[in-house]
C-alpha positions as CSV (number, residue, x, y, z in Angstrom):
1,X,-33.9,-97.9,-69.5
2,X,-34.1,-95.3,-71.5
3,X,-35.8,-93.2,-68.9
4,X,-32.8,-93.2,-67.1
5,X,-30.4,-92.7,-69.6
6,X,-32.1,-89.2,-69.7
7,X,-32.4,-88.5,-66.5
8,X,-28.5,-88.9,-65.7
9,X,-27.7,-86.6,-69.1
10,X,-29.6,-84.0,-67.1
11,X,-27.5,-83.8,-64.2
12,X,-24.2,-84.3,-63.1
13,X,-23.4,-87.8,-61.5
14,X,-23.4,-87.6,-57.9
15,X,-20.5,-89.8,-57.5
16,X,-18.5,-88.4,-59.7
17,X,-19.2,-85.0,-57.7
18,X,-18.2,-86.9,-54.5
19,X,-14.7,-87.7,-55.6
20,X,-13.7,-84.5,-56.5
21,X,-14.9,-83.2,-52.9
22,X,-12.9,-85.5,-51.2
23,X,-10.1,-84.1,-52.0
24,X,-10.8,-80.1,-50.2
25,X,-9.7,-80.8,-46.9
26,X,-5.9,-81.2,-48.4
27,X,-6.6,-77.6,-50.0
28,X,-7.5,-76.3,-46.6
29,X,-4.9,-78.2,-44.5
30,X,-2.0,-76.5,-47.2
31,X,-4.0,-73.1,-46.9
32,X,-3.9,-72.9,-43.1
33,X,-0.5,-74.3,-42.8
34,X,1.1,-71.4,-45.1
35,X,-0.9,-68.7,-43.5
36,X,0.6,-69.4,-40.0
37,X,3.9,-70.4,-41.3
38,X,3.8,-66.8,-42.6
39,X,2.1,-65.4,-39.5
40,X,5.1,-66.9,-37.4
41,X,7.5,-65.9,-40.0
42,X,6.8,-62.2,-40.0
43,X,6.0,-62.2,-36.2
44,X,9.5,-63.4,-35.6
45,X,11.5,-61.3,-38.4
46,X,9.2,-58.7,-36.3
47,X,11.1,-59.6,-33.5
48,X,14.5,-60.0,-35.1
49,X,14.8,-56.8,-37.1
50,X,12.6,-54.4,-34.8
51,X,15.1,-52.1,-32.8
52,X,13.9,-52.0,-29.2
53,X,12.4,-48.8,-27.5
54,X,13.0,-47.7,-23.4
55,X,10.3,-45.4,-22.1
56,X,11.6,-43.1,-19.2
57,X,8.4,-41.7,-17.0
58,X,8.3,-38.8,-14.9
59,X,6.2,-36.7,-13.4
60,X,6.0,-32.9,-12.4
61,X,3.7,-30.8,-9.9
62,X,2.0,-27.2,-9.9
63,X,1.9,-26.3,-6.3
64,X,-1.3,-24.3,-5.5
65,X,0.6,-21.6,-3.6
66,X,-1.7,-18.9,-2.1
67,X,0.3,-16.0,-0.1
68,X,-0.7,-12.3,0.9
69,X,1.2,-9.4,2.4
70,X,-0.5,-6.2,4.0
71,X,2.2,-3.5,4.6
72,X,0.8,-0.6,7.1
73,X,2.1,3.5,6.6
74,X,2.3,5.0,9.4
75,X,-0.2,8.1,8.9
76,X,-0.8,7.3,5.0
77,X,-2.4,3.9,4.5
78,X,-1.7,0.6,3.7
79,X,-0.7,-1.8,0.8
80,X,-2.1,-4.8,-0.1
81,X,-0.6,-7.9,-2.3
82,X,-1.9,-11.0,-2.9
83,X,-0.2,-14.1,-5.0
84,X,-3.4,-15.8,-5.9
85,X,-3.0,-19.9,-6.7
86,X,-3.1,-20.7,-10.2
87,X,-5.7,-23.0,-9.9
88,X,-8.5,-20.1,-8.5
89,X,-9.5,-20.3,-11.9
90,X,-9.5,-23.3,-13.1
91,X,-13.2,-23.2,-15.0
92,X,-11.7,-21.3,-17.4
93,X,-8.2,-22.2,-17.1
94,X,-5.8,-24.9,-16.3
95,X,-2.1,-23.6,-15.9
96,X,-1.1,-27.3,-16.7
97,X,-2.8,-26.8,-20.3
98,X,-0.6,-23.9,-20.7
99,X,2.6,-25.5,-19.5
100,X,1.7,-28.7,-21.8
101,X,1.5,-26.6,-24.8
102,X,4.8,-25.0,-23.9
103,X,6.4,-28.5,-23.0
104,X,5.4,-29.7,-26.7
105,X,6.8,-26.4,-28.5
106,X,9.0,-26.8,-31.0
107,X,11.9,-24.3,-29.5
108,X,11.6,-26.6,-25.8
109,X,12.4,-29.5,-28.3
110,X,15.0,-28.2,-30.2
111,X,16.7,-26.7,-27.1
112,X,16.9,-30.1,-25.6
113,X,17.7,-31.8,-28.4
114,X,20.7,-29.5,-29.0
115,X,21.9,-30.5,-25.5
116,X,22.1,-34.0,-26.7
117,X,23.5,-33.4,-30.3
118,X,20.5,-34.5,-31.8
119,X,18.2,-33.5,-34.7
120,X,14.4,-32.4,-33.2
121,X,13.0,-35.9,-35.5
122,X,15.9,-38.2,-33.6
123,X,14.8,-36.4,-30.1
124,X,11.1,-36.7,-30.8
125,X,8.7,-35.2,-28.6
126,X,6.9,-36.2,-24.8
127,X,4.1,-38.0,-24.5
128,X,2.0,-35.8,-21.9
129,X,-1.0,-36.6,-19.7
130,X,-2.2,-34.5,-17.5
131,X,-3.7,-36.5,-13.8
132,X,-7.5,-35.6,-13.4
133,X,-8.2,-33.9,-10.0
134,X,-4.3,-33.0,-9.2
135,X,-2.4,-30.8,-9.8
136,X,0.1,-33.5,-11.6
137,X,1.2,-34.1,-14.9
138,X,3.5,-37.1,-16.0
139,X,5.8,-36.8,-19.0
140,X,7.1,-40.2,-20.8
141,X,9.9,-40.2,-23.1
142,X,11.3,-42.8,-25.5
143,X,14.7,-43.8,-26.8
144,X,17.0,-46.4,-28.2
145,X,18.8,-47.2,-25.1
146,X,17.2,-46.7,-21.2
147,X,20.2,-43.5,-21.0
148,X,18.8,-42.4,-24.3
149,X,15.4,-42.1,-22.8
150,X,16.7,-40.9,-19.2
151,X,18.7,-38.1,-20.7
152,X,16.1,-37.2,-23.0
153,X,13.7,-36.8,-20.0
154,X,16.6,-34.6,-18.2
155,X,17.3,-32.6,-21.1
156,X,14.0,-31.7,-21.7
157,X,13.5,-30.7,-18.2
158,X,16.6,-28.6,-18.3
159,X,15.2,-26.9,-21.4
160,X,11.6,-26.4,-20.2
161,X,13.1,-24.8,-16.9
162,X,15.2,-22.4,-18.7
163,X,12.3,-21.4,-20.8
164,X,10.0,-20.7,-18.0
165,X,12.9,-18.5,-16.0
166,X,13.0,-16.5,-19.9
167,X,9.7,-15.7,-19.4
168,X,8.9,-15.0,-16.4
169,X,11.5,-12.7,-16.7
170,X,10.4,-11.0,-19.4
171,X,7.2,-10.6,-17.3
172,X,8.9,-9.3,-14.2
173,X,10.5,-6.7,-16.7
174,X,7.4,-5.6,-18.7
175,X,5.7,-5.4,-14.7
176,X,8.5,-3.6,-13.6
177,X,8.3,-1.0,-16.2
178,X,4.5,-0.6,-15.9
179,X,5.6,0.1,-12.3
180,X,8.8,2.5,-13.1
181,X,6.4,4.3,-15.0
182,X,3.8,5.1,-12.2
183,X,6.0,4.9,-9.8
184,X,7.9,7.9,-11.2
185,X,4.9,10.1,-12.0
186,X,3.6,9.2,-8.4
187,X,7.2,10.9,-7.1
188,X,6.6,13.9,-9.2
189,X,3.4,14.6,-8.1
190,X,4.2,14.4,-4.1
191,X,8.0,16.4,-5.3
192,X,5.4,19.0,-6.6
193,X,2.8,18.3,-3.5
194,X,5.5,18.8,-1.3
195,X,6.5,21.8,-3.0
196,X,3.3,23.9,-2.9
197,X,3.1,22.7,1.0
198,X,6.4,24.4,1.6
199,X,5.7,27.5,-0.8
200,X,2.5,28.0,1.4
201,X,3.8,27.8,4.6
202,X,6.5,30.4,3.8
203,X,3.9,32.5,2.6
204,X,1.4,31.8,4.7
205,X,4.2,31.7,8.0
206,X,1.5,29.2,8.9
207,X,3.6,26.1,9.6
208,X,1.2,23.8,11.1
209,X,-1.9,23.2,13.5
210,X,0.5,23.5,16.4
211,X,0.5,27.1,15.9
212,X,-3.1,27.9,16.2
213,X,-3.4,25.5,19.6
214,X,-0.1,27.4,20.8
215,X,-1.9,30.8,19.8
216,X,-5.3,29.9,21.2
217,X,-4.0,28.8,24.6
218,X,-1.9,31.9,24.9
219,X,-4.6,33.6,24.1
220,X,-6.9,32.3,26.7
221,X,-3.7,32.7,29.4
222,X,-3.9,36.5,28.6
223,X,-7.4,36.7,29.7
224,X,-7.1,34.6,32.5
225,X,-4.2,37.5,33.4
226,X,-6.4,40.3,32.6
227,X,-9.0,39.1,34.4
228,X,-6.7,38.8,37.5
229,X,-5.3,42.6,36.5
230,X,-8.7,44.3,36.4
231,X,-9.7,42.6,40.1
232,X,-6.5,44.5,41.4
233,X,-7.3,47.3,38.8
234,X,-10.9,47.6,40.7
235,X,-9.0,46.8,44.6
236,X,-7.1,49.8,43.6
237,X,-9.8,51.9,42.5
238,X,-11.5,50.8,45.6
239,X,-9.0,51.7,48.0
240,X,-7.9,55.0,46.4
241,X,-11.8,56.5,46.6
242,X,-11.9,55.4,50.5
243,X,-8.1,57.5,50.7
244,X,-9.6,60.7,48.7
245,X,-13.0,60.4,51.2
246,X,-10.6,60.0,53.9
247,X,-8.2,63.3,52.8
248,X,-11.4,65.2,51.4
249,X,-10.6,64.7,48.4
250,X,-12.5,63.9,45.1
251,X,-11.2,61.2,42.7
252,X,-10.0,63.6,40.3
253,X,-8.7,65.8,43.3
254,X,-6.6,62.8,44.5
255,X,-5.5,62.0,41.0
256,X,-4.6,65.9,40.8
257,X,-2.8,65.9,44.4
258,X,-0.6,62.8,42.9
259,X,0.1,64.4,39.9
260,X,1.4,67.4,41.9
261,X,3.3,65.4,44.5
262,X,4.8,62.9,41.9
263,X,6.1,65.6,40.0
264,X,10.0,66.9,41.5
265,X,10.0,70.3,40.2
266,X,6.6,70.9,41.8
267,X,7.7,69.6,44.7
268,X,11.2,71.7,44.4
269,X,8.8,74.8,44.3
270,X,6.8,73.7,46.9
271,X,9.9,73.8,49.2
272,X,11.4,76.7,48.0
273,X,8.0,78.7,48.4
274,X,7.8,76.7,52.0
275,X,11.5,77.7,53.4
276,X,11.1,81.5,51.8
277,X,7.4,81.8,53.9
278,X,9.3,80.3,56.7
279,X,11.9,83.0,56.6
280,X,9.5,85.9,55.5
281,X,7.7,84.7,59.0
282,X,11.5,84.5,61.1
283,X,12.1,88.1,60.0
284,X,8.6,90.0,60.5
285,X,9.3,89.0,63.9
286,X,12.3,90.9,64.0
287,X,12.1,93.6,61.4
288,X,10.3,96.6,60.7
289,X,8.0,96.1,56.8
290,X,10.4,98.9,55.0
291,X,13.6,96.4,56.3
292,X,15.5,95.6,53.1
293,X,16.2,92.2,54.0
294,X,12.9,91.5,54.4
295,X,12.0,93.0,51.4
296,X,14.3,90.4,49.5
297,X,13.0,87.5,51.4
298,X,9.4,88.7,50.7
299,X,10.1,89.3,46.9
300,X,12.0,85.8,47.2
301,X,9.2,84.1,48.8
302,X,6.7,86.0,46.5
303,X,9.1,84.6,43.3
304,X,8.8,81.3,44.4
305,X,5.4,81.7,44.8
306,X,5.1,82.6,41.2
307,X,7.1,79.5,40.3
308,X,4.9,77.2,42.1
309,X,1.7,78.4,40.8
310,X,3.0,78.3,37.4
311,X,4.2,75.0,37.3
312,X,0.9,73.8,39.0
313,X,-1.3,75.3,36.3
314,X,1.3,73.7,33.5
315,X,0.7,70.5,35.2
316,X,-3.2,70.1,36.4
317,X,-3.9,72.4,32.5
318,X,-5.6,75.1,34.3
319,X,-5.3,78.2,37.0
320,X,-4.7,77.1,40.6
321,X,-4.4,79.5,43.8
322,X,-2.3,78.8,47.3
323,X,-6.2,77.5,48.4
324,X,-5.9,74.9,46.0
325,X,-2.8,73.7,46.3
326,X,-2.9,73.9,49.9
327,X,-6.1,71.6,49.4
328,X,-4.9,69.2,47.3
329,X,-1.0,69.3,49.4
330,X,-0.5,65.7,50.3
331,X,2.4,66.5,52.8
332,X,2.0,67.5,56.1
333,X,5.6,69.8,55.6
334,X,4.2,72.0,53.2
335,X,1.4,73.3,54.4
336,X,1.4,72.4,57.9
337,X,-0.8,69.6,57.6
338,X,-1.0,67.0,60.0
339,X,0.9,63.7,60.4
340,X,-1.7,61.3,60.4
341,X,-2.7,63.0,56.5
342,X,1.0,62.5,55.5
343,X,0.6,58.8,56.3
344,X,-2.7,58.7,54.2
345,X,-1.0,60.8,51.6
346,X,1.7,58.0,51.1
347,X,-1.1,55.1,51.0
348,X,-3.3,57.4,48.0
349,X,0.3,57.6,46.4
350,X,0.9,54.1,46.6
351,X,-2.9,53.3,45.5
352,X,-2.8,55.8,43.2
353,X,0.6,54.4,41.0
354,X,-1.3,50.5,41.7
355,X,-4.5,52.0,39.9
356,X,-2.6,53.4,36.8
357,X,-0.2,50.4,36.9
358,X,-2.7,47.7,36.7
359,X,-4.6,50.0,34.5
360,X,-1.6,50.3,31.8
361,X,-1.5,46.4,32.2
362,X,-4.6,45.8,31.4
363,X,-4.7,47.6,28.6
364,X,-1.4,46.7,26.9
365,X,-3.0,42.9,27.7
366,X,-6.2,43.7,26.0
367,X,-4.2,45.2,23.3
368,X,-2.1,41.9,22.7
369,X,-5.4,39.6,23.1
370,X,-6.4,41.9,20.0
371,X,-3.2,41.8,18.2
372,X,-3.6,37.8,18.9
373,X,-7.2,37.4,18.1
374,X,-6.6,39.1,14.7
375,X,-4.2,36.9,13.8
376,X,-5.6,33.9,15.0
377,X,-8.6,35.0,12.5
378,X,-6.2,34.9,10.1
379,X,-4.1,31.7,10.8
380,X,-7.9,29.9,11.0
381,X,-8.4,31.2,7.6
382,X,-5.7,29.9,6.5
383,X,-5.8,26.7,8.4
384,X,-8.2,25.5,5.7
385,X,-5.7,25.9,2.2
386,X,-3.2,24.3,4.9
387,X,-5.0,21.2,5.2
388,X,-6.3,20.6,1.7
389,X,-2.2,21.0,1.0
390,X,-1.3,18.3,3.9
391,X,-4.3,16.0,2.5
392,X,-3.0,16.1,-1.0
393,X,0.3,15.6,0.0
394,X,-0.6,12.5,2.1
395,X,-2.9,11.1,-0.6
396,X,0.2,11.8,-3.2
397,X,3.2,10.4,-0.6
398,X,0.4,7.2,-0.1
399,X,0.4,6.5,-3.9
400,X,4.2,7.1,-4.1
401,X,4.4,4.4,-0.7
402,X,1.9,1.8,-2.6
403,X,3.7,2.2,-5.6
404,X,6.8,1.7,-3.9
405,X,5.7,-1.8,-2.2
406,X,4.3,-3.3,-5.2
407,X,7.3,-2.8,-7.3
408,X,9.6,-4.3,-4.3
409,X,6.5,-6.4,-3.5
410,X,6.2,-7.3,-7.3
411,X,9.7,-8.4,-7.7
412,X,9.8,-11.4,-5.8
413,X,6.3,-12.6,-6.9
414,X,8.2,-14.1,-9.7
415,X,6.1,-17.3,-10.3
416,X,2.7,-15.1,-11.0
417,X,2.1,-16.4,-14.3
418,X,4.3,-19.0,-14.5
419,X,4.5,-20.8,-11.2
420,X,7.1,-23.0,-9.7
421,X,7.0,-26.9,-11.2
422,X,8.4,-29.5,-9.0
423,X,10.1,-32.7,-10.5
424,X,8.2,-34.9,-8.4
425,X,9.2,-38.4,-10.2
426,X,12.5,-38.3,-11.6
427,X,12.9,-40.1,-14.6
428,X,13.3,-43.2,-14.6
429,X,16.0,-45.9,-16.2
430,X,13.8,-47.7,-17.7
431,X,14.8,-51.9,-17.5
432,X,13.2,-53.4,-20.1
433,X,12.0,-52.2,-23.5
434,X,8.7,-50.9,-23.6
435,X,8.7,-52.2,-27.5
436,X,8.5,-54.5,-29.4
437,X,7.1,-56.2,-26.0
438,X,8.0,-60.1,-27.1
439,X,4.7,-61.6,-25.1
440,X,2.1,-59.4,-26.3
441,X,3.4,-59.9,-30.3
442,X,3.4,-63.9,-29.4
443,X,-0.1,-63.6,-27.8
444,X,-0.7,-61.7,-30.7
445,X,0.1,-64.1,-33.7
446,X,-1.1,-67.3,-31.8
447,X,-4.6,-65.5,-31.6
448,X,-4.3,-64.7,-35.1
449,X,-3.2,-68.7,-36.1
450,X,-5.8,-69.7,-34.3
451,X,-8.7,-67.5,-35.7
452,X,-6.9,-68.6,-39.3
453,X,-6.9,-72.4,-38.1
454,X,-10.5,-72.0,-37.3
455,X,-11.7,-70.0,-40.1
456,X,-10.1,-72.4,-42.4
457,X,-11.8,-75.1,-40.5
458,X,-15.6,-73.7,-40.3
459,X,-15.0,-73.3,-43.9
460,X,-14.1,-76.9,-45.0
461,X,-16.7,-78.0,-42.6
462,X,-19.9,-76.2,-44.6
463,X,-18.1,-77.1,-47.3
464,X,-18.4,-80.9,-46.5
465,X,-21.7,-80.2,-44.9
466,X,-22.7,-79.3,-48.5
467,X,-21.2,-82.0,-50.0
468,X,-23.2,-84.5,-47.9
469,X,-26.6,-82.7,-48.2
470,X,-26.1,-82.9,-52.0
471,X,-25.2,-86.1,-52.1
472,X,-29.0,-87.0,-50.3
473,X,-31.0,-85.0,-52.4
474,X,-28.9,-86.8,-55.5
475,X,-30.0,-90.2,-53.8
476,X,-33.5,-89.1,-53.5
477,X,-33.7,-88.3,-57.3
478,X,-32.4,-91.6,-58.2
479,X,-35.0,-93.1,-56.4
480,X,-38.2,-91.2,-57.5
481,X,-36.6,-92.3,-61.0
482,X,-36.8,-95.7,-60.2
């Protein structure tokens, strides 16, 4: 007995231990029920006092747009211009990155929000995603109200349009200046090109390649003609050594005879000496020598004689008797010379003034084809400095030209940096709120009750479970006591 007084003064009574565990499923039952009364509570004042929010979604587009022009000059070259897509290089660049960063820039923002007489933290700012593999990019915005969120979605459009037309104007007009700029000294230099061109050709008198084909043709006609000249030239000659063979005479004998017979005051003289021998003859037949009147006829014929010896020398350049003349007398009146010699006397005339004529062609030919020759020399010298002129001039008017179409070409490439965005998805009006979304709060807190509930639960359980493996071991010592 007293063994087990001892025994029980070491440890606490099981049964009293077992009443006061009886009574923790209470504790648990109040715990769990005021932690979901206050999960329900604040889920539902959630409800009650949250103001709801409307999402409007849109979306936009970058078109890929790839265009070239090729603009041919006539006799210069050609220009070239190509609008290359925006996505070529997309490994290093995505245009939508760029336009995102824009979209979400404070003076987009405040520009829209000024459109709607709001302040930039009561406008908020666009929830942006950009589409993988496309070229899309969808924009959501949120209000209190579905108009709120609509006309925050249009009002920020409104303001990221008029931003992009800002700068891509300030691009076209930087470009355009760049291009004033060249364009300008590319006018200057083919004003100045031009210039030295026209300054050389005055100078020169050299005008263009024209005039050396003109001058070289011309040339080549005039030797074509003197060619022709000197075959009648040598037909002449031909035919006035077979008249001097047939009149006796030599070719400078002929030439001598048509000097003399071309000649009128020779041939004046030759009359005069003819009629006065004629009447010496006349009156020898009927006068005595001492008759007076022959006498004066004599010293008449004998004056005229005189004359026409004179004015032979002055014209052959040396002395000449009656012999001579006689000899080299081409008329059959003259010196009684037959008619058949006159005849032949009148073809050597007419052969001889051919000869000299086609002579004195030839050589005032031959004298141009030198005149022309030299100055063809001359114009081919020059041909040279007129073509290095003409080049520079062309390669000055092609810069000018290129310069020219990219500037034209350059202003209506206006989307080169920042191309056109379509509004492919207008936004919406949105129906219902996106929050506080009613059914996913309520899913919410009854997951959460019941993960309290059961916690609650698992814990009373290994607390009972404790309980009862207590109370056996407590049962066990009592026995081994015993």
């Amino acid at each position: 007995m007293a063994n087990h007084t001892e025994i029980s003064a070491g440890y606490p009574s099981s049964s009293s231990k077992l009443v006061a565990k009886q009574g923790c499923w209470q504790r648990y039952l109040l715990l769990g029920l005021a932690t979901n009364i206050a999960f329900w509570a604040s889920t539902f004042l959630y409800l009650k006092l949250t103001p709801p929010t409307y999402t409007s979604s849109s979306a936009v587009n970058l078109p890929g747009a790839w265009s070239n022009a090729n603009i041919n000059l006539p006799d210069i070259g050609y220009a070239n211009y190509e609008n290359v897509s925006p996505y070529a290089a997309l490994s290093s660049q995505d245009p939508r990155e760029i336009y995102k960063f824009i979209a979400e820039s404070d003076p987009i923002l405040k520009a829209a929000a000024d459109q709607l007489n709001m302040s930039l933290e009561e406008f908020g700012k666009p929830r942006l995603k950009l589409i993988i593999n496309t070229s899309m990019m969808s924009v959501d915005f949120e209000g209190t109200s579905p108009e709120e969120a609509r006309n925050k979605s249009l009002a920020f459009y409104k303001a990221l349009q008029a931003r992009l037309n800002l700068l891509r104007n300030q691009e076209a007009v930087q470009r355009d200046i760049g291009y004033q700029t060249s364009l300008i000294s590319s006018q200057k230099k083919l004003a100045a090109a031009h210039q030295r061109l026209a300054d050389y050709k005055a100078r020169s008198g050299l005008n263009s390649e024209d005039q050396i084909k003109d001058l070289t043709t011309n040339i080549e006609q005039l030797r074509r003609q003197r060619a022709e000249i000197i075959g009648q030239q040598q037909q002449a000659t031909t035919r006035l050594a077979e008249l001097s063979n047939n009149l006796k005479l030599s070719a400078g004998q002929a030439t001598d005879a048509f000097t003399l017979q071309t000649d009128q005051i020779f041939q004046q003289n030759l009359k005069n000496y003819s009629d006065a021998s004629a009447s010496v003859v006349v009156l020898e037949s009927k006068f005595l020598p001492n008759h007076p009147t022959l006498i004066a006829e004599q010293a008449k014929r004998d004056a005229a004689q005189q004359a026409l010896l004179a004015r032979g020398q002055s014209l052959l350049g040396r002395k000449v008797t009656l012999a001579v003349l006689k000899q080299l007398s081409l008329s059959s009146n003259n010196f009684g010379n037959s008619a058949p010699r006159d005849a032949l006397s009148q073809e050597l005339v007419i052969a001889q003034v051919d000869q000299k004529g086609f002579t004195a062609q030839a050589q005032a030919i031959e004298q141009q084809i030198i005149q022309l020759e030299s100055r063809l020399k001359n114009l081919t010298q020059l041909e040279s400095t007129l073509d290095s002129l003409k080049r520079n001039t062309q390669i000055a008017g092609a810069v000018f030209s290129s310069n020219l179409t990219r500037l034209d070409i350059g202003k209506s490439n206006t989307f080169g940096s920042y191309p056109l965005i379509q509004l492919v998805i207008q936004p919406t009006l949105p129906e219902n709120p996106t929050s506080p979304r009613e059914k996913l709060v309520l899913l919410g807190s009854t997951f959460g009750s019941l993960f309290v509930s059961l916690g609650l639960v698992l814990l009373w359980w290994r607390e009972r479970k404790n309980l009862i493996s207590d109370k056996t071991v407590s049962t066990e010592r009592k026995r081994m006591e015993q």
